[in-house]
LOPA-793309 format. One record per atom (N, C-alpha, C, O): atom name; x, y, z; chain; residue number from 1. Coordinates in steps of 0.1 Angstrom, whole numbers, padded with zeros to 4 digits. Layout:
! LOPA-793309
NODE,at,east,north,up,ch,i
NODE,CA,X,Y,Z,A,NUM
...
***
This chain:
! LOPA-793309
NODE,at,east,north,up,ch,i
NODE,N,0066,0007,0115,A,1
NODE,CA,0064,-0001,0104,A,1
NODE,C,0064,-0016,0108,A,1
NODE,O,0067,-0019,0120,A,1
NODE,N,0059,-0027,0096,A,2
NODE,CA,0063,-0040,0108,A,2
NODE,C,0070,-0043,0093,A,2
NODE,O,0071,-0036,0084,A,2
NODE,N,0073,-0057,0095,A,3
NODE,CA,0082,-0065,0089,A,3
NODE,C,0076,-0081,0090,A,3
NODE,O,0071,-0086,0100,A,3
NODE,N,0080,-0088,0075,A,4
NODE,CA,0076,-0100,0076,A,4
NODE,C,0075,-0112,0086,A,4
NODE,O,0071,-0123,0084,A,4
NODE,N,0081,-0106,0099,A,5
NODE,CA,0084,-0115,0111,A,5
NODE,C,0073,-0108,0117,A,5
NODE,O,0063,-0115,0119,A,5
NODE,N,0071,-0096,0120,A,6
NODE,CA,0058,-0094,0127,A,6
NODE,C,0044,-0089,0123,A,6
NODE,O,0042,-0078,0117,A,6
NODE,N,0034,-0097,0128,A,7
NODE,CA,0021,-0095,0125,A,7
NODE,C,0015,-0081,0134,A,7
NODE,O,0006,-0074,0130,A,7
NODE,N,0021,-0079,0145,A,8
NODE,CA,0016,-0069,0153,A,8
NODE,C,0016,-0054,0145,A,8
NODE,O,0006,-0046,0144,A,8
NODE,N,0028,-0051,0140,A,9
NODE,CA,0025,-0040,0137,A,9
NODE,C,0014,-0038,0126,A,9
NODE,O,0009,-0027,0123,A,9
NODE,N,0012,-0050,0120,A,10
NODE,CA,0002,-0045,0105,A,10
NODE,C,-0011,-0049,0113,A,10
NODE,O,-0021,-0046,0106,A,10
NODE,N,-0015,-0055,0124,A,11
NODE,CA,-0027,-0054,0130,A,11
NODE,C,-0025,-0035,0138,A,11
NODE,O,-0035,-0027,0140,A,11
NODE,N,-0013,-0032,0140,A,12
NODE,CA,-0020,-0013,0146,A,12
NODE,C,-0021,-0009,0132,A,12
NODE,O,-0031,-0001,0134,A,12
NODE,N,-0020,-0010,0124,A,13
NODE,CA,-0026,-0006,0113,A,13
NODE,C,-0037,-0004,0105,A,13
NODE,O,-0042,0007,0101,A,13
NODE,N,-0041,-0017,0105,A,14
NODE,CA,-0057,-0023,0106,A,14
NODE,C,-0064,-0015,0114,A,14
NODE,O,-0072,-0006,0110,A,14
NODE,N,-0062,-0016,0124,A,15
NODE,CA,-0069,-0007,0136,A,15
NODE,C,-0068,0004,0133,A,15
NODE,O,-0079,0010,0131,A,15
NODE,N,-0059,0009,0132,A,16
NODE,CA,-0059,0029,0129,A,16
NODE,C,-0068,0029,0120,A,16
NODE,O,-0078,0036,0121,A,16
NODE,N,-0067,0022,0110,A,17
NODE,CA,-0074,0024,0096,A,17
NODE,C,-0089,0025,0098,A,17
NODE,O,-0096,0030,0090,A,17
NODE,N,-0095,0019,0108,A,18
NODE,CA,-0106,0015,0111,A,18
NODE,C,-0113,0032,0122,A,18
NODE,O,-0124,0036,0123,A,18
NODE,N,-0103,0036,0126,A,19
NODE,CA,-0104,0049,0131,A,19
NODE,C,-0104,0060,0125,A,19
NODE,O,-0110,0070,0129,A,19
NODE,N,-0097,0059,0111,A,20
NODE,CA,-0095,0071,0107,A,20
NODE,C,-0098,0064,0088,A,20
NODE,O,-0087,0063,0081,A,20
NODE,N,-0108,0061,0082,A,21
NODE,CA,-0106,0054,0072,A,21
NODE,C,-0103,0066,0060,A,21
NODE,O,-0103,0063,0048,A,21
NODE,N,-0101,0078,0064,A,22
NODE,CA,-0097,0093,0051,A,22
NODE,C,-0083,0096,0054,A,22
NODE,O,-0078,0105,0049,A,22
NODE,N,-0075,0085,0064,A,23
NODE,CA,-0055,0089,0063,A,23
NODE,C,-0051,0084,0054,A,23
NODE,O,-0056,0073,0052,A,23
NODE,N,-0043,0089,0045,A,24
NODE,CA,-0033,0084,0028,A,24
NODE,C,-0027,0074,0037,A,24
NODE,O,-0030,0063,0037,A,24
NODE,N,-0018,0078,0047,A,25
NODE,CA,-0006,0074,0052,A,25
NODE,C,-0011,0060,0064,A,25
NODE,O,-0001,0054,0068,A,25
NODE,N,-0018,0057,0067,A,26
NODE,CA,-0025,0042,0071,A,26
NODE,C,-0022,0035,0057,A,26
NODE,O,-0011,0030,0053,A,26
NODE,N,-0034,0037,0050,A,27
NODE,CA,-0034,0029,0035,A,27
NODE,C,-0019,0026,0030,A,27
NODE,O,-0017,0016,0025,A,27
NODE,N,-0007,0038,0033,A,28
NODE,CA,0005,0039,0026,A,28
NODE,C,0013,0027,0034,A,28
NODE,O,0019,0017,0029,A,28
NODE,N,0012,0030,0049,A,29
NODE,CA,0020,0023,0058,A,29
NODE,C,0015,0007,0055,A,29
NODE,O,0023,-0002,0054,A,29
NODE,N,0001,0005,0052,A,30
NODE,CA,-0004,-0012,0055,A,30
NODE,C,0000,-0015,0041,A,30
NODE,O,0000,-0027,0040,A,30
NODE,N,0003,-0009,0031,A,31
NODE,CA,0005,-0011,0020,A,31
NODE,C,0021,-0019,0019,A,31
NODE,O,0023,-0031,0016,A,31
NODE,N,0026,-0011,0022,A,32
NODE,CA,0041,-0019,0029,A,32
NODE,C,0035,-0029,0036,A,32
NODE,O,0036,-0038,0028,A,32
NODE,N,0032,-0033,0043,A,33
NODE,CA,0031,-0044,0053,A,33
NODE,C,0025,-0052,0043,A,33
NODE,O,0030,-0063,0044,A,33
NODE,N,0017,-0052,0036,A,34
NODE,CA,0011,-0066,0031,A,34
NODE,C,0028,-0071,0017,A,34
NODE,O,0034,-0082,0016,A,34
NODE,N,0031,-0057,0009,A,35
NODE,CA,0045,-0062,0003,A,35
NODE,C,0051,-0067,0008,A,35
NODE,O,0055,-0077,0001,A,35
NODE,N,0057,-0067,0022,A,36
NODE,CA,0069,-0074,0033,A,36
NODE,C,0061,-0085,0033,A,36
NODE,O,0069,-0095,0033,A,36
NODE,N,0047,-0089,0033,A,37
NODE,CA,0043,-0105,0035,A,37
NODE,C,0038,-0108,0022,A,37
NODE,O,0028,-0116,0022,A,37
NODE,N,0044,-0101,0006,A,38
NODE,CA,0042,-0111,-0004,A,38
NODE,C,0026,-0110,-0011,A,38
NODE,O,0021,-0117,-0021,A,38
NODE,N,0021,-0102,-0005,A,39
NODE,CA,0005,-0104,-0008,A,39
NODE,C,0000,-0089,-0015,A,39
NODE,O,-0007,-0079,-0011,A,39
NODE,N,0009,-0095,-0029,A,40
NODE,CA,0004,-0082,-0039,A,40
NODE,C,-0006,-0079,-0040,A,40
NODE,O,-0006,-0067,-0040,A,40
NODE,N,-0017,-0084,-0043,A,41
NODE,CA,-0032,-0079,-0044,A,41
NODE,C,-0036,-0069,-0036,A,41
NODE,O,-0043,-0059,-0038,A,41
NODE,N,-0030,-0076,-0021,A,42
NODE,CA,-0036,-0064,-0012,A,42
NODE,C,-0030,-0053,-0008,A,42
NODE,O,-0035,-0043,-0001,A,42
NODE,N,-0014,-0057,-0015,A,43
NODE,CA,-0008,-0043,-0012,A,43
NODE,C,-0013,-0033,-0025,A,43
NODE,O,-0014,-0021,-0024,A,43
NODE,N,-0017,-0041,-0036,A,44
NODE,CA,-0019,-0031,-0047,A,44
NODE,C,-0033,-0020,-0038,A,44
NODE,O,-0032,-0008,-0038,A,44
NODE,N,-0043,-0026,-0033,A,45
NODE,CA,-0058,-0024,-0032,A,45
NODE,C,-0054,-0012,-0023,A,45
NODE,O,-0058,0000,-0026,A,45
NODE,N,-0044,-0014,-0012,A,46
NODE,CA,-0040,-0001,0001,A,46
NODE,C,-0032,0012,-0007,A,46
NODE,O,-0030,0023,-0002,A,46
NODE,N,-0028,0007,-0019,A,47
NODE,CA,-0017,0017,-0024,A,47
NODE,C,-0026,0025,-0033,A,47
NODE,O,-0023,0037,-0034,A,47
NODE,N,-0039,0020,-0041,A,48
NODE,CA,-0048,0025,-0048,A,48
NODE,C,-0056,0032,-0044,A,48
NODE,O,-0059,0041,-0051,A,48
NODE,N,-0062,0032,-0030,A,49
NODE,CA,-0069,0041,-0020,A,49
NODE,C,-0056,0051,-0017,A,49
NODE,O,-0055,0062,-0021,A,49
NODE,N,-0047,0046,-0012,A,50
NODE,CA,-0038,0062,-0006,A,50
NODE,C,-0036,0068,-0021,A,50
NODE,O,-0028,0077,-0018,A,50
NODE,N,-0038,0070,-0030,A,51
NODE,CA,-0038,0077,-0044,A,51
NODE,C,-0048,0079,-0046,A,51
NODE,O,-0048,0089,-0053,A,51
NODE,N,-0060,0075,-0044,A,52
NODE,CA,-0071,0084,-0046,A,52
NODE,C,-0074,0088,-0034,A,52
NODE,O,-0086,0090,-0032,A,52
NODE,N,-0064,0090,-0021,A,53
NODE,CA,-0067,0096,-0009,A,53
NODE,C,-0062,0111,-0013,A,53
NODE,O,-0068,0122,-0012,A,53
NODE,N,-0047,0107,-0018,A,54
NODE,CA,-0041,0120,-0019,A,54
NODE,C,-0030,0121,-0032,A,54
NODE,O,-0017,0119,-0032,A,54
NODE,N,-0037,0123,-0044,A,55
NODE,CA,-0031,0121,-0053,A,55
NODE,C,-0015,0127,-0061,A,55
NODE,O,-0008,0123,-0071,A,55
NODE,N,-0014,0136,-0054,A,56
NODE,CA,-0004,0143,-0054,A,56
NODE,C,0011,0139,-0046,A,56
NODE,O,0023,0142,-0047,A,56
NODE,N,0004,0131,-0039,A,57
NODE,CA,0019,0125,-0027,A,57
NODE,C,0025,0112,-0036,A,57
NODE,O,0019,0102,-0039,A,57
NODE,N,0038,0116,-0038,A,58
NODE,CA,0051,0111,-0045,A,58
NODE,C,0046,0093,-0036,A,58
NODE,O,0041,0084,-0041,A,58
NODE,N,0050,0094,-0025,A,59
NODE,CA,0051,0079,-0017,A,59
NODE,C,0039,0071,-0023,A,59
NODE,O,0041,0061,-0030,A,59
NODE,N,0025,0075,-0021,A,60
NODE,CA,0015,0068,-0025,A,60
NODE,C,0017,0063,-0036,A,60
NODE,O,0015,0050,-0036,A,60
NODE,N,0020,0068,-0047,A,61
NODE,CA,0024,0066,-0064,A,61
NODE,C,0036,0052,-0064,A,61
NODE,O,0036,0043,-0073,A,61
NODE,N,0045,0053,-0050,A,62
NODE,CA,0055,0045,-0050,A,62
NODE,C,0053,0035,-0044,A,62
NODE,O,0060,0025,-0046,A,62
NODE,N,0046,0034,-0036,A,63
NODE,CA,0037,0022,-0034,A,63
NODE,C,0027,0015,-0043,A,63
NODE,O,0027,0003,-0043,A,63
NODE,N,0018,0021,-0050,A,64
NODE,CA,0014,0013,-0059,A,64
NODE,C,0026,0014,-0070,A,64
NODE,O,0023,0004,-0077,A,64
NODE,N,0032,0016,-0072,A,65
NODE,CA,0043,0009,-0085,A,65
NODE,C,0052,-0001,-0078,A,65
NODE,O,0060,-0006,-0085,A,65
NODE,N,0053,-0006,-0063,A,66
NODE,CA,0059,-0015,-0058,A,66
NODE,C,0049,-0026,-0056,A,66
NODE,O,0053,-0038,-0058,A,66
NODE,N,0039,-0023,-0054,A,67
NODE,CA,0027,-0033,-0055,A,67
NODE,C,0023,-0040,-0071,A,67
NODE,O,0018,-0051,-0073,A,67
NODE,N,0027,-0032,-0079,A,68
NODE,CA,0027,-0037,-0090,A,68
NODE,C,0040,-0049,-0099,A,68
NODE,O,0040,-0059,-0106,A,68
NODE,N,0050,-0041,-0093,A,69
NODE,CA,0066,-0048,-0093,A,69
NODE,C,0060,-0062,-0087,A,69
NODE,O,0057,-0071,-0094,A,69
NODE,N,0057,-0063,-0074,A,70
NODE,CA,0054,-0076,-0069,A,70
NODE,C,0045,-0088,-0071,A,70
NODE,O,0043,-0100,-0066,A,70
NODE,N,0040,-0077,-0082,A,71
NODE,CA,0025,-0086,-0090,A,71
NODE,C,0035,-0089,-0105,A,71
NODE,O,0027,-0089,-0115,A,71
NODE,N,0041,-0090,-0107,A,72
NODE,CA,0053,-0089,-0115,A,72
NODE,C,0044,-0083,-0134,A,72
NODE,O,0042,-0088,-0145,A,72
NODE,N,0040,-0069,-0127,A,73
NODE,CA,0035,-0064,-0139,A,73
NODE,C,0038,-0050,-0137,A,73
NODE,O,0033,-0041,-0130,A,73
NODE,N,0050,-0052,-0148,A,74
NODE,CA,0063,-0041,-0148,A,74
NODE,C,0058,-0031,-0159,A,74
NODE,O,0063,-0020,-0158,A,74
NODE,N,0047,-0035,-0172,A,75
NODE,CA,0046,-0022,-0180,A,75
NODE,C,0029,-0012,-0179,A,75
NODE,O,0024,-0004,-0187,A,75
NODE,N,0025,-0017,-0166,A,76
NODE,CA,0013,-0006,-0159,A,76
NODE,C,0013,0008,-0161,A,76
NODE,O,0004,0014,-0165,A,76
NODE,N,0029,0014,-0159,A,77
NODE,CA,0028,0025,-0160,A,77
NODE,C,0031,0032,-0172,A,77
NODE,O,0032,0044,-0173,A,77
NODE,N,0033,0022,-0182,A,78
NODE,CA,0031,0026,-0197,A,78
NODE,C,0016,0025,-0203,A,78
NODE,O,0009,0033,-0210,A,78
NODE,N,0013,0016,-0197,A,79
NODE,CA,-0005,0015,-0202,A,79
NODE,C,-0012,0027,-0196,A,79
NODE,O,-0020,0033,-0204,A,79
NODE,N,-0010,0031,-0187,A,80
NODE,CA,-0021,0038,-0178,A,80
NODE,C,-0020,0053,-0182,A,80
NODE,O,-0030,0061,-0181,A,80
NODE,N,-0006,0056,-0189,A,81
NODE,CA,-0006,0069,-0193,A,81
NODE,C,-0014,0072,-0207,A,81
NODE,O,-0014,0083,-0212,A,81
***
C-alpha cells in the first residue's frame, strides 16, 4: 500500500494498472492511495471501476463509500437505493 508520505507506491500502482486494466484490486488498492492524498474525485472514479469490475466484492463497495465520506457526501447511499 503507500501512504501520504509516499508517492512510490501509488506510481506501482499506476503501472500495474496499465498492465492489467480488468484487476478490481489495482483500482481498489489506487483507490486508497488517492484517499491517503485527499483527492476524492479520484479516489471516487478507482473505487467506481473496481464495482463495476467486480460487483460483488464487499471492499470495492467500501471504497467507494470512503471516497464518498471524503467528498463529504454522506447520504449517496440512501439516494442510490
Amino acid at each position: 500500500m503507500c501512504n501520504a508520505l509516499s508517492l512510490s507506491g501509488f506510481w506501482r500502482h499506476l503501472q500495474a494498472n496499465l498492465a492489467d486494466p480488468a484487476d478490481a484490486t489495482i483500482y481498489s488498492n489506487r483507490s486508497l492511495c488517492w484517499a491517503l492524498l485527499n483527492q476524492g474525485s479520484h479516489a471516487l472514479s478507482d473505487a467506481e471501476m473496481c464495482v463495476k469490475l467486480r460487483p460483488m466484492w464487499a471492499k470495492a463497495h467500501y471504497r467507494e463509500g470512503a471516497a464518498w465520506l471524503l467528498l463529504n457526501v454522506c447520504c449517496f447511499c440512501v439516494l442510490r437505493s
